[in-house]
Backbone as numpy.savetxt, mean C-alpha at the origin, in Angstrom:
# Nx Ny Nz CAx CAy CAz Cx Cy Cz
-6.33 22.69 3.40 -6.69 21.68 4.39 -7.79 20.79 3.83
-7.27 19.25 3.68 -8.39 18.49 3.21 -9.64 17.87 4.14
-10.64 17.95 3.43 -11.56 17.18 5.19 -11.19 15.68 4.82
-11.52 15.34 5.88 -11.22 13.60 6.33 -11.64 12.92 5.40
-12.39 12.99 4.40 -13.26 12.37 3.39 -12.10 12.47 2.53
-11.16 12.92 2.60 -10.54 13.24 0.92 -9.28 12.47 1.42
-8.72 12.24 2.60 -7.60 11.89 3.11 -8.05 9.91 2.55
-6.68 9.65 2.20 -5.90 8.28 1.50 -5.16 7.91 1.97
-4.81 6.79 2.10 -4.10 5.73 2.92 -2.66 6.56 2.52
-1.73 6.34 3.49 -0.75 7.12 3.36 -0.16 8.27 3.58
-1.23 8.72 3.45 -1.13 10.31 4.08 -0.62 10.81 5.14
0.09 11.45 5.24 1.12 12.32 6.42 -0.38 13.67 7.37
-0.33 13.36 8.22 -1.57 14.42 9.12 -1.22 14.41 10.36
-1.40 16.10 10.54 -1.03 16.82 11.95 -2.50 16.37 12.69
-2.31 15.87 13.83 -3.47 15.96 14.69 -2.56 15.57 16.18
-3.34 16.90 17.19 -2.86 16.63 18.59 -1.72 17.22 18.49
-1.35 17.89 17.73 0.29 18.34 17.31 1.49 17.48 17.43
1.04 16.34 16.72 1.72 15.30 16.36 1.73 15.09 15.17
2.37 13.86 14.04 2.50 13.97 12.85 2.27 12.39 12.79
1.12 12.04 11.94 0.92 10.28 12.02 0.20 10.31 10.22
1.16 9.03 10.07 0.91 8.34 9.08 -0.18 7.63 9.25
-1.33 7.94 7.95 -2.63 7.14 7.65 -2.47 5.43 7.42
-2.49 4.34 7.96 -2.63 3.35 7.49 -4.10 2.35 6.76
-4.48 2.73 7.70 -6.09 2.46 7.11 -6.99 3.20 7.23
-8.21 3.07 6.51 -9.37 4.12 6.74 -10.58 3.02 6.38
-11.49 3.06 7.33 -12.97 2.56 7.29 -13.92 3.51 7.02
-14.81 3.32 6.15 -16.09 4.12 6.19 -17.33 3.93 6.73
-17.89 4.64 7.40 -19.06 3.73 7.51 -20.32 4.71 7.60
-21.42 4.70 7.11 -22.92 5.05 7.26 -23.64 5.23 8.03
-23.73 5.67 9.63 -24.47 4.95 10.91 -26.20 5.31 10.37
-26.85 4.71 10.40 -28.35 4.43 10.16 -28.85 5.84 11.14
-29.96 6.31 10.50 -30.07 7.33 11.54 -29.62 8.69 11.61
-28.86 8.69 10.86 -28.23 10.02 10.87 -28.13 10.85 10.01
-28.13 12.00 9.90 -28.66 13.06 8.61 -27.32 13.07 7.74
-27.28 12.40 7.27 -26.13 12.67 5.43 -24.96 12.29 6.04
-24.16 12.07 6.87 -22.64 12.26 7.32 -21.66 11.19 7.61
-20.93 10.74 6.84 -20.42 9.37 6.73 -18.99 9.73 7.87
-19.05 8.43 8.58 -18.06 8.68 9.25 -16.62 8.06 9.18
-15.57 8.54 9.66 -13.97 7.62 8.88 -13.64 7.80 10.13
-13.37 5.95 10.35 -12.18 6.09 11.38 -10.88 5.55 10.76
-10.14 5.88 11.46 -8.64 6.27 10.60 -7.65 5.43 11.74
-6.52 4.66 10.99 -6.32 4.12 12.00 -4.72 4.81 11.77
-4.08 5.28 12.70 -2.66 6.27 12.54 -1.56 5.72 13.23
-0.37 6.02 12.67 0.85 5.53 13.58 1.85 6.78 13.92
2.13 7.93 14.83 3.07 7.96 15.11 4.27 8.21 14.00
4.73 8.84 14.23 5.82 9.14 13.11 7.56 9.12 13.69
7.05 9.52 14.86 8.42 9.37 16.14 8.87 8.28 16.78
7.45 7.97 17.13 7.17 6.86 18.36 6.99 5.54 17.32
6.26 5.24 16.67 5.29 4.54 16.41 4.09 3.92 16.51
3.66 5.06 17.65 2.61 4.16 18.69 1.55 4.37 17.65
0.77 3.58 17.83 -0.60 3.61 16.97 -1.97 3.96 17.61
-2.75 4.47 16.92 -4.12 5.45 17.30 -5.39 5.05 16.26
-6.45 4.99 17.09 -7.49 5.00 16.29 -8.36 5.90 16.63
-8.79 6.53 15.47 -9.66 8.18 15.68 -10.51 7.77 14.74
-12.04 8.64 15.28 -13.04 8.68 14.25 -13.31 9.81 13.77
-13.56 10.53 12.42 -13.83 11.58 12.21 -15.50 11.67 11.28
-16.04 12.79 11.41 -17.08 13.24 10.37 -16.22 13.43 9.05
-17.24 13.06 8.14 -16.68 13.40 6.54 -16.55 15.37 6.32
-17.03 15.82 7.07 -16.80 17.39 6.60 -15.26 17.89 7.85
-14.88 17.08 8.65 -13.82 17.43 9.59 -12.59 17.72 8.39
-11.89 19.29 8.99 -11.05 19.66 8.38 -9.86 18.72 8.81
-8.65 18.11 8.12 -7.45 17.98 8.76 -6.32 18.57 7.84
-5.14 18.81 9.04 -4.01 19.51 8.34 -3.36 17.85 7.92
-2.91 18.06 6.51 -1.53 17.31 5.80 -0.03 18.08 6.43
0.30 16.91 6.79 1.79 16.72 7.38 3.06 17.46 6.36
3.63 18.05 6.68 5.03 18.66 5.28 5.79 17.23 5.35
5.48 16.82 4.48 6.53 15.38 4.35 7.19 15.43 2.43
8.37 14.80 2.50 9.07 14.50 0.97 8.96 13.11 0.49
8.73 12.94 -0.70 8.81 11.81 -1.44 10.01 11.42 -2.12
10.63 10.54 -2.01 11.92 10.37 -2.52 11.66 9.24 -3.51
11.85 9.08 -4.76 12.04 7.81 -5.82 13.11 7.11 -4.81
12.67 6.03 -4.80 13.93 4.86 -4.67 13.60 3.48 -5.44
14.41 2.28 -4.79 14.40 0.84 -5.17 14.58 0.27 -4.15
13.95 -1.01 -4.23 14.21 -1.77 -3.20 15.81 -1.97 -3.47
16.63 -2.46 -2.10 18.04 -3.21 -2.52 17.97 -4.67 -1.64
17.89 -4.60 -0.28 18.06 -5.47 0.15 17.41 -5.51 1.80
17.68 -6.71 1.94 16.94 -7.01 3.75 17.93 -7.25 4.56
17.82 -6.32 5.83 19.19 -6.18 6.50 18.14 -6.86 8.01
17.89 -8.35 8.32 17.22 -8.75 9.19 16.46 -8.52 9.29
15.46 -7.53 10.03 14.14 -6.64 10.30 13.91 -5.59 9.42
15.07 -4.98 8.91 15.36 -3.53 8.20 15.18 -3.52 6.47
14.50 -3.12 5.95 14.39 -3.26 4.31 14.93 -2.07 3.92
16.07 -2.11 3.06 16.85 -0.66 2.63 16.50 -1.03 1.41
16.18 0.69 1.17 16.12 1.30 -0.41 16.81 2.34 -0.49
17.21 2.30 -1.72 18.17 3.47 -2.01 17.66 4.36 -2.86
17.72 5.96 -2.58 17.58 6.84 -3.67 17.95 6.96 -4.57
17.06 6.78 -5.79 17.66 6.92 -7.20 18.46 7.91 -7.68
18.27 9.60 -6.71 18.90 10.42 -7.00 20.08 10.84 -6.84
20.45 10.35 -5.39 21.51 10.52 -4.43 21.86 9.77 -4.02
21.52 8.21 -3.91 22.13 6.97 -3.67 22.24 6.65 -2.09
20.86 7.58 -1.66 20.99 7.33 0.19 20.66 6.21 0.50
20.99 5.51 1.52 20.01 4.53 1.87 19.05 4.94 2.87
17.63 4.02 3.04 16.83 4.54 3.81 16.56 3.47 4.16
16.47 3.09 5.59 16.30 1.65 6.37 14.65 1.65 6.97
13.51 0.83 6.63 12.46 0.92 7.25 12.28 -0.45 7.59
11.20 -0.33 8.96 11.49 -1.84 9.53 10.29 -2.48 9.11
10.24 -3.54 8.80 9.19 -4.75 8.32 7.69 -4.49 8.55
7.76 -3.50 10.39 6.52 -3.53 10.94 6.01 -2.32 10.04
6.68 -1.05 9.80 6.42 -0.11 9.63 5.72 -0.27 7.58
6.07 -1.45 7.43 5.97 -1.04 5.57 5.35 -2.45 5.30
4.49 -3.08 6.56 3.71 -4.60 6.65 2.59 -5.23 4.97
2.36 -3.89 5.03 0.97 -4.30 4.09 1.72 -4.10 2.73
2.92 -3.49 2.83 3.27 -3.11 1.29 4.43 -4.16 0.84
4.76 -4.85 2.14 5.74 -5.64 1.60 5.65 -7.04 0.86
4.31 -7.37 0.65 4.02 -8.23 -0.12 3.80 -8.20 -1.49
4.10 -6.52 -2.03 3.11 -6.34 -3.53 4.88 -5.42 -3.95
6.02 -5.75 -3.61 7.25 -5.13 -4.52 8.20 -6.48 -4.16
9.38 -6.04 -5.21 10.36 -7.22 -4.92 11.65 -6.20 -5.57
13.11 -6.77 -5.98 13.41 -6.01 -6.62 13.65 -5.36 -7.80
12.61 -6.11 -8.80 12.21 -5.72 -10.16 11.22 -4.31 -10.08
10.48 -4.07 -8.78 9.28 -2.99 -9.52 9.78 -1.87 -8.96
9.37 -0.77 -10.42 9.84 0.25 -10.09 8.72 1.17 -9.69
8.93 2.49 -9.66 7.59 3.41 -8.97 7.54 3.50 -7.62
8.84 3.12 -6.58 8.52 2.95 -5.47 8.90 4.18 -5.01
7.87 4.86 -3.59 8.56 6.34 -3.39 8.56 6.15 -1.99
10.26 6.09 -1.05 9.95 6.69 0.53 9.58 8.03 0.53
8.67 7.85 2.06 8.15 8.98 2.73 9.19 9.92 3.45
9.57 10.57 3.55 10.22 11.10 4.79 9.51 12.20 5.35
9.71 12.05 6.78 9.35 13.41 7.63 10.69 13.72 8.86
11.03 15.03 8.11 12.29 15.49 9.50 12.97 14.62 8.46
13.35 14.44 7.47 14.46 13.63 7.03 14.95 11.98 7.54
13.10 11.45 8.03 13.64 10.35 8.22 12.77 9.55 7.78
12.77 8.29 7.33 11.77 7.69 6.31 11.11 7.16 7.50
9.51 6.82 6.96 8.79 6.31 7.71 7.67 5.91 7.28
7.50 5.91 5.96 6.66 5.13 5.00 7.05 4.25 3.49
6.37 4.21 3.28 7.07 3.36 1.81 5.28 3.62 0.76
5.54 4.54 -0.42 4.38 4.89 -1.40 4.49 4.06 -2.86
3.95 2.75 -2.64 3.84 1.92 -3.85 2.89 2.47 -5.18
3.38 1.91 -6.42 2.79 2.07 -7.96 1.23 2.15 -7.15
0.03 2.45 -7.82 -0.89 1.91 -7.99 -1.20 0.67 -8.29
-0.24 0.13 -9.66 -0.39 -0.70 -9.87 1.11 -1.26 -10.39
1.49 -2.50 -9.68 2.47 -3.90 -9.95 2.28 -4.70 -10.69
3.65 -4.87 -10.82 4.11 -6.34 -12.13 4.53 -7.24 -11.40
3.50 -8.35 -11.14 4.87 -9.99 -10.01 4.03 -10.69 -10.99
5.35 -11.96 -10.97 5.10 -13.03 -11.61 4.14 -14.30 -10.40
3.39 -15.43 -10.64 2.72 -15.93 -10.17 3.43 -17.31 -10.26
3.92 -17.48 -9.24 4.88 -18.78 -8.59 3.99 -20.11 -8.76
2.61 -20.27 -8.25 1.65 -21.11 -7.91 0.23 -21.31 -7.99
-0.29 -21.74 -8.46 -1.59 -21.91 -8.85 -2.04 -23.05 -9.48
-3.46 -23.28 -9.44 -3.95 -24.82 -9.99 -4.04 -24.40 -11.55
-4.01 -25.49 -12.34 -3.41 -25.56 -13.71 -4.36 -24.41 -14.34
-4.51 -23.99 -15.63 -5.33 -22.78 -15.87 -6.15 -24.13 -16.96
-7.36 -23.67 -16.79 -8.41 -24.73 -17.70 -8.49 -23.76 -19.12
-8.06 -25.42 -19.94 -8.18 -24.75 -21.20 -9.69 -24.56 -21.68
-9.59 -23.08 -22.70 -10.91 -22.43 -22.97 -11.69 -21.89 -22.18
-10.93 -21.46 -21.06 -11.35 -20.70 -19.90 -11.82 -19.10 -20.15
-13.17 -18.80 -19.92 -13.14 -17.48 -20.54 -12.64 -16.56 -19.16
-13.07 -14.92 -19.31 -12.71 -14.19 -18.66 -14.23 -13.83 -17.97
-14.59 -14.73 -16.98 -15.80 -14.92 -16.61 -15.18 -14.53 -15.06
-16.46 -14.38 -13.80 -15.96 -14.04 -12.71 -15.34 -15.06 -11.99
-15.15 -16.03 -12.80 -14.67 -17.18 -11.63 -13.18 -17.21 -11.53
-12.96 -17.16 -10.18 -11.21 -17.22 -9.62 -11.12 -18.39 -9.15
-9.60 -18.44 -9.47 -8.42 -19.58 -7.95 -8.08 -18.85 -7.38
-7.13 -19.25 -6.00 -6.12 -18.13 -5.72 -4.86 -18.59 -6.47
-3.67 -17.70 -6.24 -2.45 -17.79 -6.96 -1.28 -17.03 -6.01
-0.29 -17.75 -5.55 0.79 -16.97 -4.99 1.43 -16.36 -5.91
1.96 -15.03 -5.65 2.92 -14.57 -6.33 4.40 -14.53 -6.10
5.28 -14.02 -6.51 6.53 -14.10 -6.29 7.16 -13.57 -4.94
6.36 -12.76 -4.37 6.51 -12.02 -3.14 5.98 -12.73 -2.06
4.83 -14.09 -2.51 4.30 -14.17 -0.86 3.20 -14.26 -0.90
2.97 -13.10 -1.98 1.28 -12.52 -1.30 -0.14 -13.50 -2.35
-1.03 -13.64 -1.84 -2.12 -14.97 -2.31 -3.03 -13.87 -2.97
-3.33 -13.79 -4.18 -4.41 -13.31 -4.39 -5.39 -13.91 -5.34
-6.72 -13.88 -6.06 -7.62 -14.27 -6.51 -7.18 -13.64 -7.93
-6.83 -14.94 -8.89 -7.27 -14.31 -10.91 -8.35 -15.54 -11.40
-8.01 -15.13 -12.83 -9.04 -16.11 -13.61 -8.83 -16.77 -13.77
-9.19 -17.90 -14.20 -9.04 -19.28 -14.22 -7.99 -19.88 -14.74
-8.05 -18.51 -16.23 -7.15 -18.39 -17.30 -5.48 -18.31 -17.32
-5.38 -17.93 -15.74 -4.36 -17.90 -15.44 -3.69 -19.04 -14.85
-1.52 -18.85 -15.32 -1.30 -20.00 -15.27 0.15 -19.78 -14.72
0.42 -20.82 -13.94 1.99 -20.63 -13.40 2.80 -20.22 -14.26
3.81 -19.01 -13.60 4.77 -18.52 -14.65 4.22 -17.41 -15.28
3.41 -16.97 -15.61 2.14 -15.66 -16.05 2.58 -14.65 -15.03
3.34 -13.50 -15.49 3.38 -11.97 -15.42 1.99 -11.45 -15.19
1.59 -11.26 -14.08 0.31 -10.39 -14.06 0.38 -9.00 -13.09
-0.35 -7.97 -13.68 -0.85 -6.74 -13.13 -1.54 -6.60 -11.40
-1.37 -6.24 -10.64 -2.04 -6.26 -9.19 -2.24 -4.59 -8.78
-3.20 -4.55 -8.54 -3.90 -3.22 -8.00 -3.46 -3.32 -6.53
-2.10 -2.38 -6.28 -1.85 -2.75 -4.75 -2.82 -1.89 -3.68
-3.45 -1.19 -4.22 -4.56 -0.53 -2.81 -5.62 -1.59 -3.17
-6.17 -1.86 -3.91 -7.53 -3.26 -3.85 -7.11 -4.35 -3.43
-5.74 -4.77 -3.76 -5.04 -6.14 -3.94 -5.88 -7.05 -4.48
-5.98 -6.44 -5.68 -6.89 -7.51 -6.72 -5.71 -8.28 -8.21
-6.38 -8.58 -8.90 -6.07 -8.69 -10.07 -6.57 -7.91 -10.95
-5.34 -7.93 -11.79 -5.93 -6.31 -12.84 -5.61 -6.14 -14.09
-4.81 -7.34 -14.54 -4.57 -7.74 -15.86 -3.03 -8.60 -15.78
-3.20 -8.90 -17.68 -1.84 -9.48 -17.77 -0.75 -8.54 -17.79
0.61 -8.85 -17.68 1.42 -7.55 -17.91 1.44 -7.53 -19.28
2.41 -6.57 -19.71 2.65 -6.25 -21.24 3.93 -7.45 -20.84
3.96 -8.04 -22.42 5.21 -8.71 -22.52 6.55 -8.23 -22.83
């Protein structure tokens, strides 16, 4: 049993004798108080979908959920529904737009490393690389002799999603994205 401090976005956890997926986690310090950082956790439902926000102490025990990870790929968008298929067994697994919001901006159907969640044999998460390969659709021209100094543009990528590189960077440029920071994180390998 991990305490709340150790629990990561994603995470499958019994609480209330229910089973809810971790989507976010805040930390915070309250002034005043002897050593004990507190996490509120914001959860969805695994049945329902209803969503919950709980606060916990950093030493609170919680149980991890029995859930499976399945390798898949993205394939395609069925209206609301994003199916991926198992690499192993060739299932499809249908998750809806709302349920896989924050991740659907950082895959397309080039990246691989993608793993559904299932619980009870039914998907209900989606577990991205650490780190992605998208190409960068848009951005202001890259200044020549630009070093690798802290200064950013933003830059759309191929998916949608806007994020901040170096200067150095230039439309058409393969770059690296840290999908839990959603930063920039290098060039890709060529």
């Amino acid at each position: 049993m991990p305490k709340a401090s150790e629990i990561k976005r994603n995470n499958a956890v019994e609480y209330d004798g229910k089973t809810y997926i971790v989507r976010d986690i805040e930390r915070s310090v309250p002034q005043g108080r002897a050593g004990g950082s507190l996490y509120r956790m914001r959860m969805y439902d695994v049945v329902t979908g209803r969503k919950i926000d709980e606060t916990f102490k950093d030493s609170d025990m919680l149980n991890l959920a029995d859930l499976i990870r399945r390798p898949a790929n993205f394939s395609y968008l069925d209206g609301d529904e994003y199916v991926f298929m198992d690499q192993e067994d060739y299932t499809p697994y249908n998750l809806h737009k709302d349920a896989i919001a924050d991740e659907v901006a950082f895959f397309n159907e080039d990246t691989t490393g993608i793993q559904v969640v299932l619980v009870s044999d039914a998907p209900v998460a989606l577990e991205l690389p650490q780190v992605v390969e998208l190409t960068v659709t848009e951005t202001d021209p890259s200044i020549k002799g630009a070093s690798a100094t802290s200064r950013t543009k933003p830059a759309v990528l191929s998916t949608g999603a806007t994020i901040q590189v170096p200067e150095y960077i230039a439309t058409g440029d393969r770059i690296r994205v840290n999908v839990e920071e959603r930063k920039f994180s290098g060039r890709a390998e060529k």
